[in-house]
C-alpha positions in Angstrom: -8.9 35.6 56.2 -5.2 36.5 57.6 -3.9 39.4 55.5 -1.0 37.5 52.7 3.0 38.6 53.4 5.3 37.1 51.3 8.6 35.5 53.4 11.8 35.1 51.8 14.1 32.8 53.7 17.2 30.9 53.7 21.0 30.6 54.9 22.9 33.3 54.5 25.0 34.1 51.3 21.9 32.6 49.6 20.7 35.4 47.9 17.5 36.6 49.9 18.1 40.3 49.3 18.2 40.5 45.6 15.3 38.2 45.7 13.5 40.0 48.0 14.1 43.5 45.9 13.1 41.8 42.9 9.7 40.2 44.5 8.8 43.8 45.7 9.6 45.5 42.7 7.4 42.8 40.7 4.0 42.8 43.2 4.5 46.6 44.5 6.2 45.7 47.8 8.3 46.7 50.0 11.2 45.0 52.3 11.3 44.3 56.1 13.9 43.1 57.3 14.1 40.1 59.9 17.8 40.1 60.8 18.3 40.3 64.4 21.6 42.3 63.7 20.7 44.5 60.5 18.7 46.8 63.1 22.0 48.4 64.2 23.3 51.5 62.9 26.7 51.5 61.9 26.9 48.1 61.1 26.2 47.7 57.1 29.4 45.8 56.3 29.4 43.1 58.9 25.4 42.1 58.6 25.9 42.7 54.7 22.9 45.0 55.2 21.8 45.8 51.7 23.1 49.5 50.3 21.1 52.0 48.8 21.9 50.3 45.7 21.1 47.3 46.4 17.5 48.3 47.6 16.7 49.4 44.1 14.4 52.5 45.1 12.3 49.7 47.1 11.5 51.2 50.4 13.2 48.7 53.4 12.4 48.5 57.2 13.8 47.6 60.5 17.6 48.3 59.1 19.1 50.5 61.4 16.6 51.4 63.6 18.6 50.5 67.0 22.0 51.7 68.7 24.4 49.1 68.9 25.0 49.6 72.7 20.9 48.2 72.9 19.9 44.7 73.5 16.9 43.7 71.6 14.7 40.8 72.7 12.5 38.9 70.2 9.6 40.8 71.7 10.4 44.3 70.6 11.7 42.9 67.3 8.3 41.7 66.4 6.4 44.6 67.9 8.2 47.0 65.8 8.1 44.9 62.6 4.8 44.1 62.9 4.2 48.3 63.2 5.9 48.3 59.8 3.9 45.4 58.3 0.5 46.7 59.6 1.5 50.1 57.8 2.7 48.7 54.4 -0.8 46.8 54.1 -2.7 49.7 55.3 -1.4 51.5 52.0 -2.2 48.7 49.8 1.4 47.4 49.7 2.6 43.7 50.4 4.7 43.1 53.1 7.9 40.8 51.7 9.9 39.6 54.7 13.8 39.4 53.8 15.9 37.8 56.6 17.5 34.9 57.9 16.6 34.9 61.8 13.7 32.0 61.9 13.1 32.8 65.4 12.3 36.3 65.3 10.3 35.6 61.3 8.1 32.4 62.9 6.9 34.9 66.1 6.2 37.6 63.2 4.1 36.0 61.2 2.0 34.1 64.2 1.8 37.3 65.5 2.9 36.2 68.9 1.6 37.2 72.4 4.9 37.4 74.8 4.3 37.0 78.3 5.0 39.6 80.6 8.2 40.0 82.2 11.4 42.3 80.9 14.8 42.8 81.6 14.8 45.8 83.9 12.5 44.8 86.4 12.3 44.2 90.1 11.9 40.1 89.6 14.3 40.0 86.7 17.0 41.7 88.5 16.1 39.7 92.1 16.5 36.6 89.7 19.7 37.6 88.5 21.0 38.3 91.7 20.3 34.9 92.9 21.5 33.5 90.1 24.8 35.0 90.7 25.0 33.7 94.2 23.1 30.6 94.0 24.3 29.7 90.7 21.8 27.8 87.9 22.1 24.5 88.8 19.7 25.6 92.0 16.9 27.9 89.8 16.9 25.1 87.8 16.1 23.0 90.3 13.5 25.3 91.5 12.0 25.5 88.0 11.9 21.6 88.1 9.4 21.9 90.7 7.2 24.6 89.2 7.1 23.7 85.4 8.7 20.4 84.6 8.4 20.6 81.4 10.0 23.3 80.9 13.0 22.1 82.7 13.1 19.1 81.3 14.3 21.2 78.2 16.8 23.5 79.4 20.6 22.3 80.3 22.4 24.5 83.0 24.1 26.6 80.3 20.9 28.6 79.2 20.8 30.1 82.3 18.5 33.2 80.6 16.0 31.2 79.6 16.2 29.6 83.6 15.4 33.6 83.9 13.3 33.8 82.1 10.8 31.3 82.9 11.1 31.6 86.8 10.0 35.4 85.7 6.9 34.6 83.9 5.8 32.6 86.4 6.3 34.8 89.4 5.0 37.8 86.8 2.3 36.1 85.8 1.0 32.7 87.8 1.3 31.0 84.6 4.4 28.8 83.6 6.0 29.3 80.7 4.6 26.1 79.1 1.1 27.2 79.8 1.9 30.8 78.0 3.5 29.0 75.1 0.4 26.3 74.7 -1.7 29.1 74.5 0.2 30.9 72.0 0.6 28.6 70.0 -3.7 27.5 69.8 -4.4 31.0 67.9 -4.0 30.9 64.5 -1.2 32.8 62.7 -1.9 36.7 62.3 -1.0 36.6 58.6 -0.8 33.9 55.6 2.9 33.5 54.8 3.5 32.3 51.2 7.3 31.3 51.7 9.9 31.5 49.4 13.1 29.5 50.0 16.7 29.7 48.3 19.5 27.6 49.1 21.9 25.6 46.6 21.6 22.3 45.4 25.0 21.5 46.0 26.1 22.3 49.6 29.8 22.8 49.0 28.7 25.8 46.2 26.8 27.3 49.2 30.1 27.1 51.5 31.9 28.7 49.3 29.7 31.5 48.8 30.0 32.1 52.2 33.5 32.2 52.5 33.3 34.9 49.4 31.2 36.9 50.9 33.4 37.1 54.3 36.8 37.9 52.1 34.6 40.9 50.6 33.3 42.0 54.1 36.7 42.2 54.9 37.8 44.0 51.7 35.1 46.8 52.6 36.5 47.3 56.1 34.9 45.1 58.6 38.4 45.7 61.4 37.1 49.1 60.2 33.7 49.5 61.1 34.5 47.2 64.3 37.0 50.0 65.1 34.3 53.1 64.7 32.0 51.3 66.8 34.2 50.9 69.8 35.4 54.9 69.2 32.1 55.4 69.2 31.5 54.5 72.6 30.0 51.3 72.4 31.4 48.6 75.2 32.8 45.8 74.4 30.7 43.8 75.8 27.5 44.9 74.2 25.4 42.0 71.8 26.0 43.6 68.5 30.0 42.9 69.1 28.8 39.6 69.9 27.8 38.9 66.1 29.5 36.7 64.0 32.2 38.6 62.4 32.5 41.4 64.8 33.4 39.4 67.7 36.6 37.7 65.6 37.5 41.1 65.0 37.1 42.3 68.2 39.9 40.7 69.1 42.3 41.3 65.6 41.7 44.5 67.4 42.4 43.5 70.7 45.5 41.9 69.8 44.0 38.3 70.7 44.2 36.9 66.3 45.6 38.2 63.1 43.4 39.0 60.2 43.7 35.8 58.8 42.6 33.9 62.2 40.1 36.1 62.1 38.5 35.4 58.4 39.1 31.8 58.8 36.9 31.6 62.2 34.2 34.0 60.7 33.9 31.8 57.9 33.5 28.2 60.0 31.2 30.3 62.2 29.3 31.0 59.3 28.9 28.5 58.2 27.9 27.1 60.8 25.0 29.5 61.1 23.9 28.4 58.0 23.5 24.8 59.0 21.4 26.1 61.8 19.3 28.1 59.4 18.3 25.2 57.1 17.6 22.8 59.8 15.5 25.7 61.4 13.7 26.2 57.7 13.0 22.6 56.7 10.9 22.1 59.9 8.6 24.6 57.4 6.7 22.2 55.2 5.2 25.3 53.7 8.4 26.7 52.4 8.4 27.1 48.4 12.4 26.1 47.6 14.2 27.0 45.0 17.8 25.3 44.2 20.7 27.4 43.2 23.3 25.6 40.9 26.7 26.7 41.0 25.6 30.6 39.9 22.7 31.6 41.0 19.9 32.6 38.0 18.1 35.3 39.3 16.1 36.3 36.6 14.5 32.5 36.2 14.2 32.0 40.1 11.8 35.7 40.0 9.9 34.1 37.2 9.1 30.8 39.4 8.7 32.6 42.5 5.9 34.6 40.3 4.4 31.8 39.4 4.2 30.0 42.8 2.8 33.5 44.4 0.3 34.4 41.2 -1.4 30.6 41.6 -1.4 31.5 45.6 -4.0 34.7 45.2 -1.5 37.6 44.7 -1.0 39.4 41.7 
């Protein structure tokens, strides 16, 4: 049998990190993180990375572990989780996934195999190249011919994935939709028991949102935005592509006011967590529990107990 992890998911503002803390603290856990923007440094306020209070003494992973000026790709997100998970089980800990990313959680607990093929490379950066000259409509059309499929799903706009499956092929011989197929036939590395928050009424959950972006700005978001660009970080880089740092990229740029700002983080955001629920309720497996207007905490543990006890742990 596939070793248990508990997963605690949901949209954001919806109260996965005190519930993760409290899970761990009740089954002797302890947190990773699955928030494709927590692993920066320097970035606590705008990821609302959970402080050293917040953890609770609960050791947490994969927070902090990048430089914002790095690019990570799903692949070396779940190679180095996974490192973290294999070690909290190998000292007779549970792993309890906190995070919001469904992408980079789903290839985590399948434990999947990425094909070959990173940015860097001779074939990636030939492919690049032509894509500059030749433009996407063309690599598309060249995919067409290779792995229809695969095509068939991509609109000119996603011109990395193009990339990206024109480089498996010429990497590997196999098309993308063959890698994939064959992914997706093992079985999953370990047995998620899923624990889902959101609110039963969804205007509660908007407005939590829109909280939680006045507070990130009360704490100094323009602020920590400003360190990272003293710091030497371009512009350009993904982390200042997040949601929040790159409206107040441009407060700081001159391009919006503060108050543009906060209102387009907060559509943004909630956006996202449209996005995050339709990603989650394609997970028949997810355990929910319903906010009302102020989240209970203490009676949401005591279910999530029960639903994990009656599933083997204790």
């Amino acid at each position: 049998m596939p070793p248990k992890i508990v997963c605690v998911v949901g949209p954001t503002a919806s109260g996965k990190t005190k519930m993760g803390v409290a899970i761990a603290k009740r089954f002797g856990g302890e947190v990773v993180s699955v928030d494709s923007m927590q692993i920066y440094r320097g970035m606590t306020v705008g990821t609302a990375a959970p402080t050293a209070e917040e953890m609770e003494g609960v050791p947490h992973h994969m927070i902090a572990v990048a430089d914002p000026s790095e690019s990570w790709s799903v692949a070396r997100f779940t190679e180095a989780a996974d490192a973290c998970v294999q070690d909290i089980l190998r000292r007779g800990k549970l792993p309890v996934l906190v995070g919001g990313t469904g992408l980079y959680l789903d290839a985590l607990v399948r434990g999947n195999r990425f094909a070959e093929g990173h940015a860097g490379t001779a074939v990636r950066e030939a492919l690049q190249k032509r894509m500059a000259v030749e433009g996407a409509a063309a690599l598309l059309q060249e995919l067409r011919a290779i792995d229809p499929e695969a095509a068939e799903k991509l609109h000119l706009k996603d011109e990395k994935r193009i990339l990206r499956a024109l480089e498996v092929w010429q990497e590997t011989g196999k098309t993308i939709t063959e890698h994939n197929r064959e992914t997706q036939a093992v079985p999953d590395k370990y047995e998620a028991v899923y624990i889902g928050l959101d609110f039963e009424n969804r205007d509660d959950l908007r407005a939590r949102i829109d909280r939680r972006v006045d507070i990130m700005v009360e704490q100094g978001l323009l602020q920590e935005v400003r360190g990272l660009l003293s710091s030497g970080i371009p512009r350009t880089a993904t982390a200042l592509q997040a949601i929040g740092y790159k409206q107040f990229l441009a407060v700081e740029e001159g391009r919006a006011t503060v108050e543009e700002a906060m209102e387009e983080v907060k559509l943004r955001s909630r956006q996202y967590a449209k996005r995050q629920l339709t990603w989650l309720r394609r997970n028949e497996a997810i355990h929910w529990i319903r906010w009302e207007k102020v989240p209970d905490f203490q009676a949401a543990l005591q279910k999530a107990t029960e639903i994990l006890t009656a599933l083997g742990l204790s």
